[in-house]
N, C-alpha and C positions, 0 to 999 in steps of 0.2 A: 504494500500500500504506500502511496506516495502521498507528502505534503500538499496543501493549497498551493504555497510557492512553485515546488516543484512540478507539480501538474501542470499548471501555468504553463512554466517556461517550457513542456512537453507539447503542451496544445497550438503554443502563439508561435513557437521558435523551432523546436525541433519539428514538428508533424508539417508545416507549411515548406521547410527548407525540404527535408527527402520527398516529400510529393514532388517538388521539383525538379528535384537531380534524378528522382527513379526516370523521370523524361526523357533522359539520357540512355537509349539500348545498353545494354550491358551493364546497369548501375543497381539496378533491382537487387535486393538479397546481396548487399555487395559493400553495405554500409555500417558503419560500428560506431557507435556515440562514443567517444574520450574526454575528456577534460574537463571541464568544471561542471558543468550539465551532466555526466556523467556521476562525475563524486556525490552528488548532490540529490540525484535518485538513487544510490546505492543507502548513502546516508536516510533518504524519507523511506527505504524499503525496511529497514533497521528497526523502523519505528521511532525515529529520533524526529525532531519537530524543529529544534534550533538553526537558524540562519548562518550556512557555511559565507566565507569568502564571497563576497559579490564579481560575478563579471556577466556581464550582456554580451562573450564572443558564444559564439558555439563549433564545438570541435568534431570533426565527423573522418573517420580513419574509410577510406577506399582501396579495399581487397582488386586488386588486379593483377590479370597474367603478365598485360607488356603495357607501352605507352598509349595504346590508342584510347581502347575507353577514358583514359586521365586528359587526355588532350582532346576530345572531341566534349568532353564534360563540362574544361575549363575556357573552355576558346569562346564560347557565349555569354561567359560569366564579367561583369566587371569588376577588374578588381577594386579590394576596400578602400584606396587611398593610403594604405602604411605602406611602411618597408618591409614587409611579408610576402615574399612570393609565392603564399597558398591559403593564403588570404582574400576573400569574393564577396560580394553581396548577391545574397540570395535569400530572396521571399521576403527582401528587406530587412537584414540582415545579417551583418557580420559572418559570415563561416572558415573558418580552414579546414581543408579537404587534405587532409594527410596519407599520400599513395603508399602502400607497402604491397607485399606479395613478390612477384615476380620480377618488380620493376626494380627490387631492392640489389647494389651491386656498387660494396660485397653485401653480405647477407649481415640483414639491420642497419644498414646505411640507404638511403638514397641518394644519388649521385646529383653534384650542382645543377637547380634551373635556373635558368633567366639570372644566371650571373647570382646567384646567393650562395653559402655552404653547404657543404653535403646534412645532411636531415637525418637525425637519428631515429630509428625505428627499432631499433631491438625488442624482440619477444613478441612482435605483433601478431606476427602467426603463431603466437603457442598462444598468445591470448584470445585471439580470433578462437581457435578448437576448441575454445574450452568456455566461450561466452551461449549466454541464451539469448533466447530470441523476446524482442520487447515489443509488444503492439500497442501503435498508437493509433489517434482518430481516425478512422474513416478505411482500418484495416491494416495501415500503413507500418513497414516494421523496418526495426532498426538492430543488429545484433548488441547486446548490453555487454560487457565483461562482470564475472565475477568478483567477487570484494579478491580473490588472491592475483587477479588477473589484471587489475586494476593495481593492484601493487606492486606487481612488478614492473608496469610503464612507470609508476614514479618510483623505484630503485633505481631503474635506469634512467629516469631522468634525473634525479639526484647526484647521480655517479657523474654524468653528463654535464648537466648544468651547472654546479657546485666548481667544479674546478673553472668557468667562467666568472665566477662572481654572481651566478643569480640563485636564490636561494626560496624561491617560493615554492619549491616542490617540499619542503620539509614541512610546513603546517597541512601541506596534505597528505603527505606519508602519515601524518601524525591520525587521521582520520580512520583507515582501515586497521590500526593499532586497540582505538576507541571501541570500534565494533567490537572485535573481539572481546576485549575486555569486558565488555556490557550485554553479552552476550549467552543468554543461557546456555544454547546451544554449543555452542563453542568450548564453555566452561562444561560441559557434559563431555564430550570429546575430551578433556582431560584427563579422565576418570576413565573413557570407556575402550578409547584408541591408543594403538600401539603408540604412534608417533606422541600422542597427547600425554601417555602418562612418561615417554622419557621426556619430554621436555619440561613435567611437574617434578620427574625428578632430579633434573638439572635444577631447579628452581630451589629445589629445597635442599642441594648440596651446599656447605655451608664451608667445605673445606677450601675452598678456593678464595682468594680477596677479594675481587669483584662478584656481586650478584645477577641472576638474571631474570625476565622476565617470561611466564612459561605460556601465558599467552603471545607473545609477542615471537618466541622461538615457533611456536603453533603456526603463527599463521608464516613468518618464514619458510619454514618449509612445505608448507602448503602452495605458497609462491612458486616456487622451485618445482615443485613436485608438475606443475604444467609445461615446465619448459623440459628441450630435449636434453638431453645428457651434455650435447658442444653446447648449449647454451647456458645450463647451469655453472659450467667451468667458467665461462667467458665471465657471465655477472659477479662471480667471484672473485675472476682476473680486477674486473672493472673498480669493483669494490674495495679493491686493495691502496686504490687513491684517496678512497673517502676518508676522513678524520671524525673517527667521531664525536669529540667537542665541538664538533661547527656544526653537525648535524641538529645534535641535542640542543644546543642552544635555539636554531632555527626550527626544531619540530616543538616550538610552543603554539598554542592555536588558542586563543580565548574566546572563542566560538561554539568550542564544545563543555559542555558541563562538566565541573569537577575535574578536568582536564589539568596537570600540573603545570605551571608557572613557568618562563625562563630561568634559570639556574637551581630551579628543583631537581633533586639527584635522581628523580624518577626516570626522568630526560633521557639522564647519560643512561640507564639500566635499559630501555628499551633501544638506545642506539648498539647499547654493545650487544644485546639480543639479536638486534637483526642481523648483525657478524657472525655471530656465534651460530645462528641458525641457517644461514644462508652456508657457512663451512661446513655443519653436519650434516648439511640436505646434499650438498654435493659429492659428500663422498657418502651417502647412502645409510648415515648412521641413526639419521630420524625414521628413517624408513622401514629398516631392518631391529630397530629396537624392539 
């Protein structure tokens, strides 16, 4: 069930944008909601009611085998007036149409358009397999990604964009952390699942100096657990630039309830969680536990 808010921005923004682009042959069944629109009906599915991050863009990822469907998509569209070369107004507006699939090269990159840098896509196709299908007005459907699916685009964009200087992907890492934690269900997989109770009993070992969090290891390798085996090493690879005091400090969100503060050491425990989890998932130890 989704918020008032969120309904909204489903009805006026996302449902009139894909009725448009499905216009396009080959765009049908071909569409996956990302980015703030996306966090924000994961968030009202939850059951949570609180007002994430505001932004009016809308983000839509386009599954394609080569360049034609993306170029015969984008060639009627005008662009938004930024410095974004995947940036359009459509159905009035704002959208980025983010191509991965096939067109990606190497695998999780897209190669420069129109004079911009290469576009990072990592994991889209492990999050594509593993997303459901979302219907909105008038029949119209959109693939959604899962809360672990959705976490992995902001790991890697984290990993990505962090070493740039931009840092707003950590109040929204900080989001699918939330779930978890407020989550019965979740919290019941602790108890009842393999992976769920090594990670409770990582939580409760006490011999180590730093602590960890066994939700936070949870949905880690849950993350993980959708991408392919090269991909899990790679995010790992990737992960090895991250620092996590910059992380924690930037995954404060005062948007979400009871949510810990900047320099609360909860921070740092679910930053080293995601290391820690994201190491065990890839060498198979969440999984085999």
């Amino acid at each position: 069930m989704t918020s008032t808010g969120t309904e909204l921005a489903l009805r006026t923004v996302v449902a009139p944008a894909v009725a448009q682009l499905m216009q396009t042959p080959g765009t049908a069944g071909h569409l996956m909601l990302v980015g703030a629109i996306c966090r924000d009906t994961l968030h009202a599915e939850q059951g949570h009611t609180s007002v994430l991050r505001r932004t009016h863009d809308l983000d839509l990822a386009l599954a394609v085998d080569d360049w034609d469907v993306y170029e015969r998509l984008t060639k009627s569209l005008p662009p938004c007036g930024t410095a974004s070369n995947i940036r359009f107004r459509v159905a009035g507006a704002p959208v980025d149409i983010v191509p991965f699939g096939g067109v990606e090269s190497p695998d999780g990159e897209i190669p420069p358009m129109r004079d911009a840098d290469p576009m990072n896509v990592f994991g889209f196709r492990d999050v594509w397999n593993d997303a459901t299908t979302l219907t909105l007005d008038d029949g119209l459907n959109v693939r959604l990604p899962s809360i672990a699916g959705y976490t992995v685009l902001k790991l890697s964009a984290w990993a990505h964009r962090s070493q740039v200087g931009e840092f707003k992907d950590g109040s929204d890492l900080a989001c699918p952390i939330y779930w978890y934690e407020s989550s019965d269900h979740h919290r019941e997989r602790l108890y009842t699942e393999p992976r769920g109770q090594h990670a409770l009993s990582l939580e409760w070992d006490t011999s180590g100096a730093t602590s960890l969090d066994a939700s936070t290891l949870l949905l880690a390798g849950d993350a993980m657990a959708l991408l392919t085996q090269a991909h899990r090493a790679e995010l790992v690879a990737r992960w090895e630039l991250v620092e996590d005091d910059l992380l924690a400090t930037y995954m404060d969100n005062d948007s979400l309830e009871k949510w810990p503060r900047r320099t609360n050491p909860l921070l740092a425990q679910y930053a080293r969680s995601i290391r820690t989890g994201l190491t065990l998932a890839n060498g198979n130890d969440m999984d085999e536990a």
